[in-house]
KEZAPA-901659 format. One record per residue (C-alpha): residue number from 1; residue in one letter; x, y, z. Coordinates in steps of 0.5 Angstrom, whole numbers. Example, Ala and Ser with C-alpha at 12.3 -4.5 7.8 and 13.67 -1.06 7.14 Angstrom:
% KEZAPA-901659
R|seq|type|px|py|pz
R|1|A|25|-9|16
R|2|S|27|-2|14
This chain:
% KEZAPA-901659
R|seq|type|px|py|pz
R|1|X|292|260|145
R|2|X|297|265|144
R|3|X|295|272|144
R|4|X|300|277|139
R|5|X|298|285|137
R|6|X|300|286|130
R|7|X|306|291|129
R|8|X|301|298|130
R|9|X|302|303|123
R|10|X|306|310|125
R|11|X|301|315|129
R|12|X|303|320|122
R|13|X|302|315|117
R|14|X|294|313|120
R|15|X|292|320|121
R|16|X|294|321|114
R|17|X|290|316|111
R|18|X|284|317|115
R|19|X|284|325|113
R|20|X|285|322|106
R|21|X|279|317|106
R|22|X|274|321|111
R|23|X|274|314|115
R|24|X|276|313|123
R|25|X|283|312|126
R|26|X|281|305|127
R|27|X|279|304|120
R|28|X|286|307|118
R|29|X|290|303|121
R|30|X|287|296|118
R|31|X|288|298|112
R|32|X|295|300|113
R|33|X|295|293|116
R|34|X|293|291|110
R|35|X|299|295|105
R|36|X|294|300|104
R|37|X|296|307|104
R|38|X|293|312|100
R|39|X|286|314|97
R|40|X|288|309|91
R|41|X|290|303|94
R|42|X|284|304|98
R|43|X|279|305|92
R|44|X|282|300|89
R|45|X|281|295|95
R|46|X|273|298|96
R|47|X|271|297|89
R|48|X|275|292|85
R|49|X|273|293|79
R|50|X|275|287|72
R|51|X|279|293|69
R|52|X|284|292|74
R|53|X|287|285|71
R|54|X|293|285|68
R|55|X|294|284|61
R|56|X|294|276|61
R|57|X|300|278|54
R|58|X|305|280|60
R|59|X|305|273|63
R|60|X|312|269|59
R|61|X|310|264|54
R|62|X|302|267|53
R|63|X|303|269|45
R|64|X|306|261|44
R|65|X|301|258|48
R|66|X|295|262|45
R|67|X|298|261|37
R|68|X|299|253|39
R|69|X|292|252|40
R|70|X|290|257|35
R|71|X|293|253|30
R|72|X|290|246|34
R|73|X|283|249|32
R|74|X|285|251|25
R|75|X|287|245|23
R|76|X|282|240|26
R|77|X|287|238|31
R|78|X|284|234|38
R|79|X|286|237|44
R|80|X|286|234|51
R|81|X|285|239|57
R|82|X|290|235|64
R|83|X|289|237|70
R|84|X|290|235|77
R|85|X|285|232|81
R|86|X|283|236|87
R|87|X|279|242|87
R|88|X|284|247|83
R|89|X|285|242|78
R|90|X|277|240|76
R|91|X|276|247|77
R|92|X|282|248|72
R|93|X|280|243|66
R|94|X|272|245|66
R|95|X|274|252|65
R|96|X|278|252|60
R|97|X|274|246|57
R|98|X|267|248|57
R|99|X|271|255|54
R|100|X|274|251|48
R|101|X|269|248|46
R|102|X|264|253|46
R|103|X|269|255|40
R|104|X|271|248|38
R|105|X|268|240|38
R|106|X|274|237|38
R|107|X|276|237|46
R|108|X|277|232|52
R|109|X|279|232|59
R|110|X|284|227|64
R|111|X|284|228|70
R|112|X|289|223|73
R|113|X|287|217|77
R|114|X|289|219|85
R|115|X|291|211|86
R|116|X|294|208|80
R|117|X|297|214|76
R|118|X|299|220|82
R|119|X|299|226|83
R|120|X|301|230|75
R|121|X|302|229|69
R|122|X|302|222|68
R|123|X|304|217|62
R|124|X|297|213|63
R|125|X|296|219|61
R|126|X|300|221|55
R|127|X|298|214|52
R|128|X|292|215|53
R|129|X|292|222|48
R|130|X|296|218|43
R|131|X|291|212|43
R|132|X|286|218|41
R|133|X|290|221|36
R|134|X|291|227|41
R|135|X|296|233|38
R|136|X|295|238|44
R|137|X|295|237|51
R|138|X|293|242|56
R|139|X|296|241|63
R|140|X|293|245|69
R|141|X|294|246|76
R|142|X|300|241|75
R|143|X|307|240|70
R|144|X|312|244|72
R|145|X|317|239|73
R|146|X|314|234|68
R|147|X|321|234|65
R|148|X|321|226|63
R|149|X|313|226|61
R|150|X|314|232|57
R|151|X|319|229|53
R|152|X|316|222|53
R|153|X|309|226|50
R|154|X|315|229|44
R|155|X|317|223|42
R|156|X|310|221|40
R|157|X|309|227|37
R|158|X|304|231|42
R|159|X|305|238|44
R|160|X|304|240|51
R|161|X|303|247|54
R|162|X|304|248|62
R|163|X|300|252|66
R|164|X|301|251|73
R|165|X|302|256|80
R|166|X|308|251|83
R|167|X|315|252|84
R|168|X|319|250|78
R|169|X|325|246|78
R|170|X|332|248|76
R|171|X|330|246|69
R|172|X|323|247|66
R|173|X|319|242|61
R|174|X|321|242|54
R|175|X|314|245|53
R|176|X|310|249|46
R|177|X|310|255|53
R|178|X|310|254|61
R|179|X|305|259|64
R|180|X|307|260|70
R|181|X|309|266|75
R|182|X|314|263|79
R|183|X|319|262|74
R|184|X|324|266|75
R|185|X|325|273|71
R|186|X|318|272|68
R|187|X|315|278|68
R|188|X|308|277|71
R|189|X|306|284|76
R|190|X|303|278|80
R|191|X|306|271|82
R|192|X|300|268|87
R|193|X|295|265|82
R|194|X|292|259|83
R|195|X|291|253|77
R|196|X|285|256|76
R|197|X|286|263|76
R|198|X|293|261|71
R|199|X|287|257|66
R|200|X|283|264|66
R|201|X|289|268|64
R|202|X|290|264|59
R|203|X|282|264|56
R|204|X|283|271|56
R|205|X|288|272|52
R|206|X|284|267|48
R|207|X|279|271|47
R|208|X|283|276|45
R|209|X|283|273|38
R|210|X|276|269|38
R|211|X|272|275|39
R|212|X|271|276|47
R|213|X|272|282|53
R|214|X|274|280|59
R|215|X|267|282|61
R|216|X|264|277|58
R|217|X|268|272|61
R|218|X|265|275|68
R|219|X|261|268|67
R|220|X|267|263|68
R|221|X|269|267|76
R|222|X|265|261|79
R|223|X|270|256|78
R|224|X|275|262|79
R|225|X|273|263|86
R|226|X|272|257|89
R|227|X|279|254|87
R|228|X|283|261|90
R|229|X|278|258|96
R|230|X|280|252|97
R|231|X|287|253|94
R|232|X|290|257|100
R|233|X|293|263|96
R|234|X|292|270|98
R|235|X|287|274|96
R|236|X|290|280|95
R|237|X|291|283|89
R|238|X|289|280|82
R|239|X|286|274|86
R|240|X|282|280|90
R|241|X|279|282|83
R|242|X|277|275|81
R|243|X|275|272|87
R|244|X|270|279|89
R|245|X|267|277|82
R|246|X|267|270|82
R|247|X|263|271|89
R|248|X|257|275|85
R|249|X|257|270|80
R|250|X|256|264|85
R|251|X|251|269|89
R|252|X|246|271|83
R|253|X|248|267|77
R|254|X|252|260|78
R|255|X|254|254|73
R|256|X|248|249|73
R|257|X|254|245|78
R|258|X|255|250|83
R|259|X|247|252|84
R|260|X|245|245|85
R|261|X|251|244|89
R|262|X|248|251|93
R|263|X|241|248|92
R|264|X|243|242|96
R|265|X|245|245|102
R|266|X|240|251|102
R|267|X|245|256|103
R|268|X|245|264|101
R|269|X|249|268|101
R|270|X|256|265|100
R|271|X|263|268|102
R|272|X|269|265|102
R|273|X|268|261|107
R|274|X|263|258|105
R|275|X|266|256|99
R|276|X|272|253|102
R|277|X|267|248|108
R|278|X|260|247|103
R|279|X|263|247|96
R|280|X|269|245|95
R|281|X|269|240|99
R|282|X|264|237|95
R|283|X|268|237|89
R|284|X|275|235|92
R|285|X|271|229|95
R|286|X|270|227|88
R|287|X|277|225|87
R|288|X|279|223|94
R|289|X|274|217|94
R|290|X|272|215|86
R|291|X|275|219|81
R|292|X|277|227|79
R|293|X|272|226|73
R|294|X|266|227|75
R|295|X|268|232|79
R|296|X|269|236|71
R|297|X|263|233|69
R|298|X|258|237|75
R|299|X|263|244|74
R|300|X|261|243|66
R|301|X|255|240|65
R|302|X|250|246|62
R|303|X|243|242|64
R|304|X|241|244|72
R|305|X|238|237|72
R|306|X|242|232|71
R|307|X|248|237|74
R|308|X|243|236|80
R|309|X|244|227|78
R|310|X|251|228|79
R|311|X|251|232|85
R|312|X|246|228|89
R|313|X|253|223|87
R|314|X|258|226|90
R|315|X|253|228|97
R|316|X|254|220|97
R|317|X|263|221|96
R|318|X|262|227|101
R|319|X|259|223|106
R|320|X|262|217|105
R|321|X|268|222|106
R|322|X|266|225|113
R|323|X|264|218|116
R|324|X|272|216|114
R|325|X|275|222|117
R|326|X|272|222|123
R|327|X|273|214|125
R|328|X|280|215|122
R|329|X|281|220|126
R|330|X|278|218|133
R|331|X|282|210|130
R|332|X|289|216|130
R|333|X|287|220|138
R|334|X|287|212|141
R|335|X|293|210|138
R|336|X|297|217|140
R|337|X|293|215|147
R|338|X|295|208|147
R|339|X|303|209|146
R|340|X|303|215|151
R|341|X|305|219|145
R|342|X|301|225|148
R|343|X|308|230|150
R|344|X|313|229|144
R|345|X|314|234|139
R|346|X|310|231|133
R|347|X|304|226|132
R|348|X|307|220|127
R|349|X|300|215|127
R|350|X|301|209|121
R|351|X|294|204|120
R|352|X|295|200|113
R|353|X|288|200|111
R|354|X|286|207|112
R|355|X|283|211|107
R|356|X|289|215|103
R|357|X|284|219|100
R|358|X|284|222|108
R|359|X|290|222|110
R|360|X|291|229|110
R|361|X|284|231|112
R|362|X|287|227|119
R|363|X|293|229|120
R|364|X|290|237|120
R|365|X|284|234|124
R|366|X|289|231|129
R|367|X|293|238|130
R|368|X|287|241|133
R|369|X|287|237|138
R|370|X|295|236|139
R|371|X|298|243|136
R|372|X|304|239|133
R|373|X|307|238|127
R|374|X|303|232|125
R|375|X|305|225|119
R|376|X|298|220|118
R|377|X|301|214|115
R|378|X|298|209|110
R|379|X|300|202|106
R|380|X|299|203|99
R|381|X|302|196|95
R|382|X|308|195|98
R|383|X|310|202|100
R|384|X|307|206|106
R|385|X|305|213|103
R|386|X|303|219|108
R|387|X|300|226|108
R|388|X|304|230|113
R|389|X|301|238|116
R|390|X|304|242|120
R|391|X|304|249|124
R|392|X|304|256|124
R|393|X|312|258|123
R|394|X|315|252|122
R|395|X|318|249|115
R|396|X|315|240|115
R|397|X|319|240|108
R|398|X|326|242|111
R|399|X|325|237|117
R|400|X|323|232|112
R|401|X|330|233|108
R|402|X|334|231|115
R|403|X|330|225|114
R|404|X|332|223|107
R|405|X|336|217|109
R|406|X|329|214|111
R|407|X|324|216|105
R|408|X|324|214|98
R|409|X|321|220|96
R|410|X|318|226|98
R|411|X|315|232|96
R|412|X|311|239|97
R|413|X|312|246|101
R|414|X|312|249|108
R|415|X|306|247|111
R|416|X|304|241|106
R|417|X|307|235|104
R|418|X|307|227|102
R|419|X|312|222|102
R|420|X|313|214|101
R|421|X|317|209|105
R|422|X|318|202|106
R|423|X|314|200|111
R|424|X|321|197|115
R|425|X|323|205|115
R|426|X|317|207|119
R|427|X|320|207|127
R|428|X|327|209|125
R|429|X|323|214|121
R|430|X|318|216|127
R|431|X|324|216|131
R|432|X|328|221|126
R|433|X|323|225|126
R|434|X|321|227|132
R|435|X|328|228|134
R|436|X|329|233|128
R|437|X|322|237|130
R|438|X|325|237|137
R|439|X|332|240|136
R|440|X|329|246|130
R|441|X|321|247|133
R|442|X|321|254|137
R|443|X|316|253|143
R|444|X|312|257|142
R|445|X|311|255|136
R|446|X|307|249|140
R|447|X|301|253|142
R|448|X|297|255|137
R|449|X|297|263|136
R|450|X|291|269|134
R|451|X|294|275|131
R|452|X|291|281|133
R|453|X|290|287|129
R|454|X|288|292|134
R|455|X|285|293|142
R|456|X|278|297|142
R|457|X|274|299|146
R|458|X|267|296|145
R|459|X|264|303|145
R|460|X|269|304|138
R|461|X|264|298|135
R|462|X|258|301|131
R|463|X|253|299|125
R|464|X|258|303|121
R|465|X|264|300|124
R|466|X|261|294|122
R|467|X|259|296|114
R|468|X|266|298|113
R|469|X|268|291|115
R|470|X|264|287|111
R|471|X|267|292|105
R|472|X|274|288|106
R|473|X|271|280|104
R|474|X|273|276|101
R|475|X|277|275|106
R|476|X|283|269|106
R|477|X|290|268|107
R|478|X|294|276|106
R|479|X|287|279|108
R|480|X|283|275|115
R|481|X|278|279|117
R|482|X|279|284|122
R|483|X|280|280|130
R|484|X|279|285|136
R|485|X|281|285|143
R|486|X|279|288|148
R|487|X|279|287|156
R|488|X|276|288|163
R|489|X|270|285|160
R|490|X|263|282|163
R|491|X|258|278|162
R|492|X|251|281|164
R|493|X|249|274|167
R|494|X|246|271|161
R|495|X|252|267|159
R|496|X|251|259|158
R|497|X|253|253|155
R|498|X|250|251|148
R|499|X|250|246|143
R|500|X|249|238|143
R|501|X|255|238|148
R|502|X|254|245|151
R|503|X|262|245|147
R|504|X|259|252|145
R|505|X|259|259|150
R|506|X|253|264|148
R|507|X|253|271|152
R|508|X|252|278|153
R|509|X|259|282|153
R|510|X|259|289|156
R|511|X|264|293|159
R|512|X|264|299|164
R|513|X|257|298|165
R|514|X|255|300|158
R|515|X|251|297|152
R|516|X|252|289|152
R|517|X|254|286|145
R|518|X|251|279|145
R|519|X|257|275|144
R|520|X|258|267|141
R|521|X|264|263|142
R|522|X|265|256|138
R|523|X|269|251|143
R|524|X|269|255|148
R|525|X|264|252|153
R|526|X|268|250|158
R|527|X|271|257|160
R|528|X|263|258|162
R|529|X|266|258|169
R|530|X|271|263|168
R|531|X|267|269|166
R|532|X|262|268|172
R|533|X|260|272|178
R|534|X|262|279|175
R|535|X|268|277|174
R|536|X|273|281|169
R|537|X|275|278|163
R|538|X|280|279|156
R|539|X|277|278|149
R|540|X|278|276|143
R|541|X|274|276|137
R|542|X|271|278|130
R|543|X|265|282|129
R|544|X|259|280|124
R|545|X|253|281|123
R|546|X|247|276|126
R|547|X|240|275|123
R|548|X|235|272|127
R|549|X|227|272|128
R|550|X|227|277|122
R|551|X|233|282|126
R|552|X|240|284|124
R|553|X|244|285|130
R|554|X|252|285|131
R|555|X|254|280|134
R|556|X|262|278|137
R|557|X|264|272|135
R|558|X|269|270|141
R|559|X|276|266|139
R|560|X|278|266|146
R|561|X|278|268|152
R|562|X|283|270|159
């Protein structure tokens, strides 16, 4: 692991801000860390409150959309509610669903087929609207470049309103309106919602003219939550306000899908985390092995029991799903092994009966193992398809686009991306590749990197140091929660290896022979030896909180050690 201190804020600037907030240097300097740098900012950080959402009216194309679905009520029009079928999709289409229908009877909901129809819009889906005499569609999470479908659907005369969060093209969709932030000159204060959160701007607009607060809506920030979660966009900002709100609804009143979901798992509780390995998950294996529907048929259904019926069947995808994964997984280390390709720059792995549905969940699983740009390929029909991940620092797409000669098409961002090839391009393909990964990859980039936000001392941890903390979460992207280092460190003699593996290192940590914190860290069992017999040690590491027998104690969780 590569171990980087974060750039410190200015001596002035932190003393400044500590005087201001009555708060500690250290604390301080987190939120400056973290653009926070004056007793407004910090309140409004502390103590998010719905009054600080943006008016929706500010985003480009919200007066249209609101005024075309209006007049879809008005004059008994069918509308069809489109969305994507991953986690921010399904959430999408069931928000803005179970709202319209809740004014109005006349409301369906697509969601594309993974395996027959792709990613998008689609013109299955299109056909689909007009064999239901559907005037309207609504599309989340996805459409921004639908150029040719949204065209297709005006021929037939259907009316699309695009809410998505992607980058747009050179040319946007001839839509009644196109809500999203990222379309240049668009006017939005915040450019990083996700799918859901654009569907829940456009819902508030709605409520504006159908009767509804804001506050009233405060019931539909479960689903808003769990896609900024599983989403990956940043939680800071606007995304801030929805997720801490989205996080009290799933804690004391969720949709009767979420709860059986939580039931099922018997967690209480949840933060971000959670919501990112326990829930979503759940609702992305939906789509990955039967169909994104049903996925919208558990968020929407208002009966806790039945939502309990089709939760029990996607429990059944989920751990169809984790079996697929591992064996995949394990099938992709051997063929690595096998071929000797444990030194290059890039993991390139292709079997043509693995799951496509997985492939992207390998491809971040093998990175854990070998930390590289990684592409796990597929066959679907003639053509082979791949998800490809990628590393801290370094752009897969760009390297991608030097490997244009060998695809047939391809398509996503940075960290994340897809693409389809004949199956008689795949060497020459792999080849490329590597050869592109190796002339533009820094080295370090090779080694997976822990950013520091500040070196302590142990004696600088405290229960209130630990309150304050809790008091930064939801934590994601833009705000991880606060990592620490600190060094000539020992183990009081209780240190041993834990789990069914002994992969796990549980100790007690002290530092010049002062209080001991008890320290737990995941995977690192094999430096059990290194901290032995008094010797020194570096560390890195959050603080939590730990319950166990009925006590409350601050617990380290160690990330690495030296």
């Amino acid at each position: 692991m590569r171990w980087t201190l974060k750039a410190q804020p200015e001596q002035e600037k932190g003393d400044y801000l500590a005087n201001s907030l009555k708060v500690s240097p250290l604390v301080a300097r987190l939120l400056l860390q973290r653009d926070i740098c004056s007793f407004e900012g910090a309140k409004a950080f502390f103590r998010p409150q719905l009054s600080d959402l943006h008016d929706p009216f500010l985003m480009s194309g919200m007066s249209a959309a609101v005024k075309r679905i209006l007049k879809a009520i008005e004059q008994g029009e069918n509308i069809m509610v489109f969305g994507d079928y991953d986690v921010d999709g399904t959430t999408s289409v069931s928000l803005l669903s179970s709202y319209l229908l809740e004014k109005y009877s006349n409301v369906a909901t697509y969601i594309p087929d993974r395996y027959k129809e792709g990613y998008g819009i689609s013109f299955q889906g299109i056909d689909f609207a007009k064999d239901n005499d559907i005037g309207l569609i609504i599309a989340l999470d996805c459409g921004i470049k639908a150029i040719e479908q949204v065209a297709y659907a005006k021929e037939k005369g259907i009316d699309f309103i695009i809410c998505d969060h992607h980058l747009p093209g050179s040319k946007l969709p001839d839509a009644i309106a196109t809500l999203d932030p990222k379309i240049a000159g668009d006017p939005y204060p915040y450019k990083e919602l996700c799918g859901c959160g654009i569907g829940f701007k456009l819902i508030q607009a709605l409520g504006t003219s159908l009767g509804d607060s804001t506050e009233e809506l405060l019931p539909y920030l479960d689903l808003v939550s769990v896609a900024i979660g599983a989403d990956i966009v940043p939680i800071t900002g606007e995304n801030r306000v929805l997720a801490y709100f989205g996080l009290q609804v799933i804690n004391s009143g969720p949709r009767p899908g979420i709860e059986a979901i939580i039931k099922a798992t018997e967690r209480k509780d949840l933060g971000i985390t959670d919501v990112v390995f326990i829930i979503a998950p759940r609702i992305n294996a939906a789509g990955r092995m039967k169909h994104g529907q049903y996925a919208v048929e558990l968020l929407s259904e208002p009966n806790f029991h039945k939502a309990q019926e089709y939760a029990s069947a996607i429990e059944e995808f989920n751990t169809e799903r984790k079996g697929l994964d591992q064996k995949i997984t394990e099938e992709a280390l051997i063929q690595i092994a096998e071929n000797h390709e444990e030194n290059r720059h890039t993991s390139v792995v292709y079997k043509e009966n693995w799951h496509k549905g997985v492939i992207g969940i390998v491809a971040s699983r093998l990175i854990e193992t070998y930390y590289r740009p990684t592409l796990v390929f597929t066959k679907n029909g003639e053509k082979l398809t791949a998800s490809a991940r990628s590393v801290k620092g370094f752009d897969v797409y760009a390297a991608l686009e030097n490997c244009t000669d060998h695809l047939i098409q391809f398509g996503g961002h940075k960290y994340a991306a897809g693409l389809t090839m004949l199956e008689a391009q795949y060497e020459d393909f792999k080849q490329r590749f590597e050869e592109v990964v190796q002339k533009t990859i820094k080295p370090e980039a090779l080694t997976p990197e822990i950013e520091i936000d500040a070196k302590i001392s142990l004696s600088d941890i405290s229960p209130k140091l630990l309150r304050i903390i809790k008091q930064f979460a939801p934590f994601g992207p833009g705000n991880r929660a606060p990592v620490f280092m600190a060094s000539r460190l020992f183990d009081t003699g209780f240190a041993k290896r834990v789990g069914a593996d002994g992969n796990h290192l549980k100790l007690q940590i002290t530092q010049d022979g002062r209080k001991a914190f008890g320290a737990i860290g995941f995977n690192l069992g094999e430096k059990f030896e290194r901290i032995g017999g008094k010797k020194s040690f570096d560390a890195v590491f959050t603080i939590e909180e730990n319950h166990w027998n009925g006590t409350t104690s601050i617990q380290l969780k160690v990330k690495d050690l030296r």
